[in-house]
C-alpha angles and dihedrals in degrees: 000000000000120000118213127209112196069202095181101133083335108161108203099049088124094049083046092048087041100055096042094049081053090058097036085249119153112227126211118203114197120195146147133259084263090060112039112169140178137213135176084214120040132056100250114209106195104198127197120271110261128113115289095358099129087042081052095044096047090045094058094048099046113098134192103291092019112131103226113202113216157130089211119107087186093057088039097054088052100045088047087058091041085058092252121133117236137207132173121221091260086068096258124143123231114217146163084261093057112026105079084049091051089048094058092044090057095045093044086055093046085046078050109054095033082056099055121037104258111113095168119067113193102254124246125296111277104270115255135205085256088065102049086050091046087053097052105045081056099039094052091042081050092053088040089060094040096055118105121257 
């Protein structure tokens, strides 16, 4: 088992490192040439700038029974059909029931605001200390599962 951080402006990379270290689990962080990160403890791929590139690049290295990191549905939907688990950063599990649901929900917003003429959505809340602590109790619960018998 490899876990996977689509780790551009990802905010739970150290609970991520914590937990696998825990487990004796490598980590691999993906990002672009904006975000360039470091860690003592995971591998850090750093991926040329382009649209979609680090979604591209993660997708080819996750494997069946691989955990992929990410906020993204779209790089959800495609490590789910390459036999990979997938969490996003709340804590939620992406899964074959979900991820069609969470898809149209996502297209339905974009046919939205290309419809009105706001551009620009208010980001997300500021994290808390509740949410880190939301994302690791799943995402160990998520390794826990993953691991081989």
């Amino acid at each position: 088992m490899q876990i996977y951080v689509d780790a551009d402006a990802c905010p739970v990379v150290r609970q991520v490192e914590r937990t696998a270290e825990k487990y004796g689990i490598n980590v691999t962080l993906l990002c672009d040439t904006n975000h360039v990160l470091q860690s003592d403890y995971s591998e850090v791929k750093i991926i040329g700038a382009g649209a979609d590139a680090v979604d591209f690049a993660l997708i080819n290295m996750c494997r069946k029974g691989d955990i992929v990191v990410t906020q993204d549905y779209g790089v959800a939907a495609m490590a789910l059909g390459r036999g990979a688990a997938a969490i996003h950063q709340s804590g939620r599990w992406y899964t074959d029931e979900n991820i069609s649901q969470l898809l149209m929900e996502r297209h339905l917003a974009k046919q939205a605001r290309r419809a009105s003429s706001k551009n620009h959505l208010k980001g997300p809340a500021k994290r808390t200390r509740e949410d880190d602590e939301r994302f690791l109790e799943s995402f160990e619960k998520l390794v826990q599962k993953m691991q081989p018998m």
